[in-house]
C-alpha positions as CSV (number, residue, x, y, z in Angstrom):
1,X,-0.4,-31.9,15.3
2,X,-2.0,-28.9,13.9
3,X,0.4,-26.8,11.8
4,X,-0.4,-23.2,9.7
5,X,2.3,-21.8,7.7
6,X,1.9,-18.2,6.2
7,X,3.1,-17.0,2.7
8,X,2.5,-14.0,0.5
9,X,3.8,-11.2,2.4
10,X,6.2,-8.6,0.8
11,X,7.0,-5.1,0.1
12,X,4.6,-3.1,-2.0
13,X,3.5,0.4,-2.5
14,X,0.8,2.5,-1.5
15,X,-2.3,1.3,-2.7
16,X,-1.3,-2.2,-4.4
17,X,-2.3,-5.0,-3.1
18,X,-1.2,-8.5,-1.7
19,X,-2.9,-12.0,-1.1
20,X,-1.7,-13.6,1.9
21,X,-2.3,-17.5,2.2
22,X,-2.5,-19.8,5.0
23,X,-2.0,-23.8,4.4
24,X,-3.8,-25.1,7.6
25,X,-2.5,-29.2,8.6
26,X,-4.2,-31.5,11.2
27,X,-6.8,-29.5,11.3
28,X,-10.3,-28.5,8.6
29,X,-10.4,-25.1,8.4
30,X,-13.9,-24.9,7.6
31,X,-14.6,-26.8,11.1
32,X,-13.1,-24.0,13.4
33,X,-13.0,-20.2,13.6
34,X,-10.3,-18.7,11.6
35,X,-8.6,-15.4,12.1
36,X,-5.6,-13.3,10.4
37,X,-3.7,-10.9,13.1
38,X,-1.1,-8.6,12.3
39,X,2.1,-6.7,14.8
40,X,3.6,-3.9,13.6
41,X,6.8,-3.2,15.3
42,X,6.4,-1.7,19.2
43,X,2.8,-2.3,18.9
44,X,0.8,-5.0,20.0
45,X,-0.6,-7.9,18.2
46,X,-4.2,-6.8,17.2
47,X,-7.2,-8.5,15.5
48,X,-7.6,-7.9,11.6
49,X,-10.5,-10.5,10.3
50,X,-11.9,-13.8,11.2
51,X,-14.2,-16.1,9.4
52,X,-16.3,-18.9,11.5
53,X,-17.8,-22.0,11.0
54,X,-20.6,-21.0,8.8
55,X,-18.7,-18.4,6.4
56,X,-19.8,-15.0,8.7
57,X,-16.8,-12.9,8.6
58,X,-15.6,-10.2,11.4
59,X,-13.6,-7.3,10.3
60,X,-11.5,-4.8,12.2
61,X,-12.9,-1.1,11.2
62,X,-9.3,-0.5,10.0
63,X,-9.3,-2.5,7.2
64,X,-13.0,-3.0,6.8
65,X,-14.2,-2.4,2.6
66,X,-10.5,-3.0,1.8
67,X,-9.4,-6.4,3.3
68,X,-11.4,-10.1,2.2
69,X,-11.2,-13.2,4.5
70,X,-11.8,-16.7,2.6
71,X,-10.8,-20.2,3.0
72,X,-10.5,-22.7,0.6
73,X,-12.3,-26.0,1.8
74,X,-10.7,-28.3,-0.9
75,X,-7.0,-26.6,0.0
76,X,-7.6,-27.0,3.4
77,X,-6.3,-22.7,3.2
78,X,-7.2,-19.8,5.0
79,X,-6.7,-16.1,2.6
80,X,-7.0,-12.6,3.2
81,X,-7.0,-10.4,0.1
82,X,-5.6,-7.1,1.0
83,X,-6.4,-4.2,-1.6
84,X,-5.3,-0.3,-1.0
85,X,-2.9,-1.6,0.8
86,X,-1.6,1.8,3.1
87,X,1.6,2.3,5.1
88,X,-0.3,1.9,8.6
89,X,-1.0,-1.7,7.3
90,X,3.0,-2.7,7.1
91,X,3.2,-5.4,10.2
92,X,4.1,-9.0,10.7
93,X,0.9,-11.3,9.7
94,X,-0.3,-14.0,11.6
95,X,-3.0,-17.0,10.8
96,X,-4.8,-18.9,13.9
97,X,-7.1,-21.4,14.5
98,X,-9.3,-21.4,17.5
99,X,-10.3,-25.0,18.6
100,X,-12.8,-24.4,21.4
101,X,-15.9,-23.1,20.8
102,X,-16.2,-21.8,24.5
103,X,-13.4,-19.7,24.6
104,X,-12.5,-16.3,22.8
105,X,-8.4,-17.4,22.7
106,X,-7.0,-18.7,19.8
107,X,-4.7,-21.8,20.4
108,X,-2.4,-22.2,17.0
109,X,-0.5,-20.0,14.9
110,X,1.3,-19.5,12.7
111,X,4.7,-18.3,12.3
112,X,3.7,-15.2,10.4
113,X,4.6,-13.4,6.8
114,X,5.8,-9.8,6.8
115,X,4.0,-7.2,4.2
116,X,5.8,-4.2,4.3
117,X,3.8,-1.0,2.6
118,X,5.9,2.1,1.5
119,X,4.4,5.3,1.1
């Protein structure tokens, strides 16, 4: 049973910054594509960063020179560092794990961690 549990979120200010974590069970993190999503409320889920098998990571432009993807092999833990941290960037954050090579979805997740920027 594969099972990722989110911490870290919060409520910051403009231009902090916040460490999200993501404790990855029955599955290796290193073996599979990770990604980090977000939701901001009436919006709909969209892509932030992913890191696959061999360390490449994938950004979205928006958060691109600001936001780091990592994993921790021996923690079996997915991060993403988020610096100047902006109001546009307040949304519920999810991890996921995609387990087949040969398709683009994502099949676990997490239940998310809320990081709420004010201005």
């Amino acid at each position: 049973q594969v099972q990722l549990v989110e911490s870290g979120g919060g409520l910051v200010q403009a231009g902090d910054s916040l460490r999200l974590s993501c404790a990855a069970s029955g599955r290796t993190v290193s073996s599979y594509t990770m990604g980090w999503f977000r939701q901001a409320p009436g919006k709909e889920r969209e892509f932030v960063a992913r890191v696959i098998r061999n360390g490449t990571t994938y950004y979205a432009d928006s958060v691109k020179g600001r936001f780091t993807i990592s994993r921790d092999n021996a923690k079996n833990t997915l991060y993403l560092q988020m610096n100047s941290l902006k109001p546009e960037d307040t949304a519920l954050y999810y991890c996921a794990l995609k387990a087949n090579v040969f398709s683009p979805a994502y099949d676990y997740w997490g239940q998310g961690t809320q990081v709420t920027v004010s201005s």
